[in-house]
LUMROFI-382342 format. One record per atom (N, C-alpha, C): z, y, x; atom name. Coordinates in steps of 0.1 Angstrom, whole numbers, always signed. Layout:
N
+-------+-------+-------+------+
:    zz :    yy :    xx : site :
+-------+-------+-------+------+
:     Z :     Y :     X :   CA :
...
+-------+-------+-------+------+
This chain:
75
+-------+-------+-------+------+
:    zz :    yy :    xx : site :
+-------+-------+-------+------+
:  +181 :  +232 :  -257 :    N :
:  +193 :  +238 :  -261 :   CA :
:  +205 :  +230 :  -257 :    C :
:  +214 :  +240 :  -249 :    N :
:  +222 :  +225 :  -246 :   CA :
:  +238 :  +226 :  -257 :    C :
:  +243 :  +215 :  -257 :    N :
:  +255 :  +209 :  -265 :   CA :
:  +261 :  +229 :  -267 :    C :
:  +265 :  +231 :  -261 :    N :
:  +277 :  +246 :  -261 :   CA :
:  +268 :  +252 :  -271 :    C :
:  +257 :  +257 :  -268 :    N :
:  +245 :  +265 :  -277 :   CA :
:  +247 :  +261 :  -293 :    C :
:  +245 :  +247 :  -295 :    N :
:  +241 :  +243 :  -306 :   CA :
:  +253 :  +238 :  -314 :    C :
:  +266 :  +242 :  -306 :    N :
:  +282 :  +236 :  -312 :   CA :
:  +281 :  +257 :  -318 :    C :
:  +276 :  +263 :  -312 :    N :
:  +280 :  +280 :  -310 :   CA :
:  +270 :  +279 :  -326 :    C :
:  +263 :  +277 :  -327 :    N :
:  +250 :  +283 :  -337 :   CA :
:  +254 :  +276 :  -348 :    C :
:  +258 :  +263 :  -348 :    N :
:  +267 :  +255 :  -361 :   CA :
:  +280 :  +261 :  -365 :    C :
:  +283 :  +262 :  -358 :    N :
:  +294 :  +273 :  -362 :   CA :
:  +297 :  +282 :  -368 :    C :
:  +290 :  +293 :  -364 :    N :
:  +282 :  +300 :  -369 :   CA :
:  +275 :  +302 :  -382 :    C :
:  +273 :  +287 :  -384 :    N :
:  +260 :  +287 :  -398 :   CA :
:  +275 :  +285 :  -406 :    C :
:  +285 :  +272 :  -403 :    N :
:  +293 :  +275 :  -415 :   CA :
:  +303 :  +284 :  -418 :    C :
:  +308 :  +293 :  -407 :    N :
:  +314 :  +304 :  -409 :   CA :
:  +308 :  +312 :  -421 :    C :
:  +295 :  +309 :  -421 :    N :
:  +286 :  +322 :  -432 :   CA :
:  +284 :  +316 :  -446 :    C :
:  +292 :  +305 :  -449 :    N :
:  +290 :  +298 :  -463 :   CA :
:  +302 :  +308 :  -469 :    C :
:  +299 :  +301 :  -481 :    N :
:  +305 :  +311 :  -492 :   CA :
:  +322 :  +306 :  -490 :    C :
:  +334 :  +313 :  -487 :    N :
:  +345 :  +315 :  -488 :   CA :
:  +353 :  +309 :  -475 :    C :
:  +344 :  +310 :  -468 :    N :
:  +350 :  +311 :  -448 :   CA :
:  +349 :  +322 :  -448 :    C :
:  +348 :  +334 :  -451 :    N :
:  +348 :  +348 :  -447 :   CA :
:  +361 :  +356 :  -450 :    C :
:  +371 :  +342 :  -455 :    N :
:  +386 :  +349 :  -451 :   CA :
:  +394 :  +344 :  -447 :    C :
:  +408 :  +342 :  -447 :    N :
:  +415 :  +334 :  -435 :   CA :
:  +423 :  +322 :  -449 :    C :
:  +423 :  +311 :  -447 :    N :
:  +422 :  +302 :  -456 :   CA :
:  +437 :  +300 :  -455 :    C :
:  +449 :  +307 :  -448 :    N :
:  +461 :  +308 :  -450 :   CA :
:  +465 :  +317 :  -457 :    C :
:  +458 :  +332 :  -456 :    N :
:  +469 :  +342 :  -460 :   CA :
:  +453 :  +351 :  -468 :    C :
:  +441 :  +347 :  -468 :    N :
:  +433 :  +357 :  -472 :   CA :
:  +426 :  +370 :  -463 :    C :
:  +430 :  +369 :  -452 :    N :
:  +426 :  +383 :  -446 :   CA :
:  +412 :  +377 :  -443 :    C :
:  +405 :  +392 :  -446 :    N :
:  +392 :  +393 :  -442 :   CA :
:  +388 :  +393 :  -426 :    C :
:  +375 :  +380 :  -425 :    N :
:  +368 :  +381 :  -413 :   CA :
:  +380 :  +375 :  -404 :    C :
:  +381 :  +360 :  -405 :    N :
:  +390 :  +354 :  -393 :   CA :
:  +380 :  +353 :  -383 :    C :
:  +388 :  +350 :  -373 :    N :
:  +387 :  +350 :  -359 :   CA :
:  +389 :  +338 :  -349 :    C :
:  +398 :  +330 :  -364 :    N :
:  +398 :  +314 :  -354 :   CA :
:  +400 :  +304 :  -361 :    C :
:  +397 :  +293 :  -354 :    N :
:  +392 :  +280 :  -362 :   CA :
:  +408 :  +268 :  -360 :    C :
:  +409 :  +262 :  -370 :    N :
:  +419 :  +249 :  -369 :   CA :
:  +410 :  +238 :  -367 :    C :
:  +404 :  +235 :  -353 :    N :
:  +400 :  +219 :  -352 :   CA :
:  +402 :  +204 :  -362 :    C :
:  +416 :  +210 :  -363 :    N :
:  +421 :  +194 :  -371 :   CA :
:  +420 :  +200 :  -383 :    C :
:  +420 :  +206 :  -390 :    N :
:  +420 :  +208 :  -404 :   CA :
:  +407 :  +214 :  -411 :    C :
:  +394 :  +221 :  -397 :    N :
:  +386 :  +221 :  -406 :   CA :
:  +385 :  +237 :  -408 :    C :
:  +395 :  +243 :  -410 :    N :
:  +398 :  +260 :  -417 :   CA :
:  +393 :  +269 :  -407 :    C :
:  +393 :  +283 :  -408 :    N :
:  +394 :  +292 :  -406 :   CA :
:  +404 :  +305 :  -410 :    C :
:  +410 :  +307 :  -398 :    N :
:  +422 :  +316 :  -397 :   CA :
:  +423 :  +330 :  -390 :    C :
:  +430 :  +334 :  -394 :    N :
:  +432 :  +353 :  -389 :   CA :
:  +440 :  +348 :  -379 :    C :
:  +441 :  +357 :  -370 :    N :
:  +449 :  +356 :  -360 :   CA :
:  +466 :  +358 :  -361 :    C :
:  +467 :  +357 :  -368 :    N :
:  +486 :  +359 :  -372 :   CA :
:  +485 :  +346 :  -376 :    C :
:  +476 :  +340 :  -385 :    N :
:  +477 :  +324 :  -388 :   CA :
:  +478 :  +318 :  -379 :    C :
:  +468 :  +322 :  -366 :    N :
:  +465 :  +307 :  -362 :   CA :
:  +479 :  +309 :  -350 :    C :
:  +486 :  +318 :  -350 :    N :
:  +502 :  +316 :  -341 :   CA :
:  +509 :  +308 :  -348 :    C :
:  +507 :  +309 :  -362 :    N :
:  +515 :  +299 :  -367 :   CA :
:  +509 :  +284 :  -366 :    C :
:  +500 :  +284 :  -368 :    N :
:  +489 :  +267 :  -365 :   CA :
:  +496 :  +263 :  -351 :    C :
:  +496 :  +270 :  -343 :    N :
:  +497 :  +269 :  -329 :   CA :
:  +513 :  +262 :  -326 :    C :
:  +523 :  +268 :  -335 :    N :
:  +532 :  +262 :  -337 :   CA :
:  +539 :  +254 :  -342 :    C :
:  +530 :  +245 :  -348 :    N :
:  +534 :  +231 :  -359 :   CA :
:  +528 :  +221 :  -350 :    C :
:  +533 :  +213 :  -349 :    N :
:  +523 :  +203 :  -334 :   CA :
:  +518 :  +197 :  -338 :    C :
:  +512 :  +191 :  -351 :    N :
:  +506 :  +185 :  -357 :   CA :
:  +498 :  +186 :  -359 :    C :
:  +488 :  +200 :  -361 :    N :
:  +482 :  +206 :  -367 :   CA :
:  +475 :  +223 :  -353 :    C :
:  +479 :  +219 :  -344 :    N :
:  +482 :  +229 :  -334 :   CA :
:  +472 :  +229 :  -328 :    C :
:  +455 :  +224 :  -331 :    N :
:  +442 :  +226 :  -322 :   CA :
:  +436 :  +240 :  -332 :    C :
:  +440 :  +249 :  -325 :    N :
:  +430 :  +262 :  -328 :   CA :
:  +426 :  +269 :  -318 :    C :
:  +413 :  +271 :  -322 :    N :
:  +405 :  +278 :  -307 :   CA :
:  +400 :  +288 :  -313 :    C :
:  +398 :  +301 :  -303 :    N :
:  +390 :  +314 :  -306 :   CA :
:  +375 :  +311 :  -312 :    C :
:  +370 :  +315 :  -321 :    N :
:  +358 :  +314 :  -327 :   CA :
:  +347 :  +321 :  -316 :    C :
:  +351 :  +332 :  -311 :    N :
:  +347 :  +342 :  -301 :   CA :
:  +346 :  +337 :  -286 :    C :
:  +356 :  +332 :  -279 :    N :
:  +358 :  +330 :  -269 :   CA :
:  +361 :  +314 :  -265 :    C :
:  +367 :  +305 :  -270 :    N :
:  +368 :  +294 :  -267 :   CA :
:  +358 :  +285 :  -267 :    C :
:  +351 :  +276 :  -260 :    N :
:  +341 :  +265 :  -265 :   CA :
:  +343 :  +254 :  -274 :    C :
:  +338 :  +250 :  -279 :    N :
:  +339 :  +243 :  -291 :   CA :
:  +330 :  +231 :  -290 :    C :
:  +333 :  +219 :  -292 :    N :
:  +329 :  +201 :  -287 :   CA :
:  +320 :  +200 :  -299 :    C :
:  +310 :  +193 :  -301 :    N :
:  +303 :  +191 :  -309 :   CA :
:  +313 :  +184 :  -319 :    C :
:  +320 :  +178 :  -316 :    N :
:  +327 :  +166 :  -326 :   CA :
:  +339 :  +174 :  -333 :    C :
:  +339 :  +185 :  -325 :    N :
:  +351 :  +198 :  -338 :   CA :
:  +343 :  +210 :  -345 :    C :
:  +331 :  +203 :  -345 :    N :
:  +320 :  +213 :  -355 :   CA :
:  +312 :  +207 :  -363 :    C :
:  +314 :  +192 :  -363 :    N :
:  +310 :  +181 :  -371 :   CA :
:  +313 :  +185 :  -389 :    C :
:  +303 :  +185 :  -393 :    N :
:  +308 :  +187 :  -411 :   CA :
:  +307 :  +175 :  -418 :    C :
:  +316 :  +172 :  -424 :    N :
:  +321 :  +158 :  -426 :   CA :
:  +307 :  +157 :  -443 :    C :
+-------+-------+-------+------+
């Protein structure tokens, strides 16, 4: 299995724990994208805002982006 596979399937597994199934800014059901640095998951209107605080501004598509073993790491 290589690295991308098994960052995709981790992902995955915690997306499906109990209260990642909404957007941990505003509530909306079934986000779509992840905050690297913080950990969360976001609806897409959030993560424009993530995108725009520079601090805080690593969010990648859940769907489409690749994702590094070490931004899928569960502390």
């Amino acid at each position: 299995m290589s690295s991308n596979e098994r960052s995709d399937r981790e992902l995955r597994e915690i997306l499906h724990k109990p209260g990642n199934d909404t957007c941990a800014d505003c509530g909306a059901p079934d986000p779509e994208w992840g905050s690297c640095s913080l950990g969360v998951f976001i609806c897409l209107d959030c993560s424009g805002v993530h995108r725009n605080i520079p601090d805080i501004g690593k969010v990648k598509s859940l769907s489409l982006s690749r994702w590094e073993d070490h931004e899928v790491e569960v502390s």
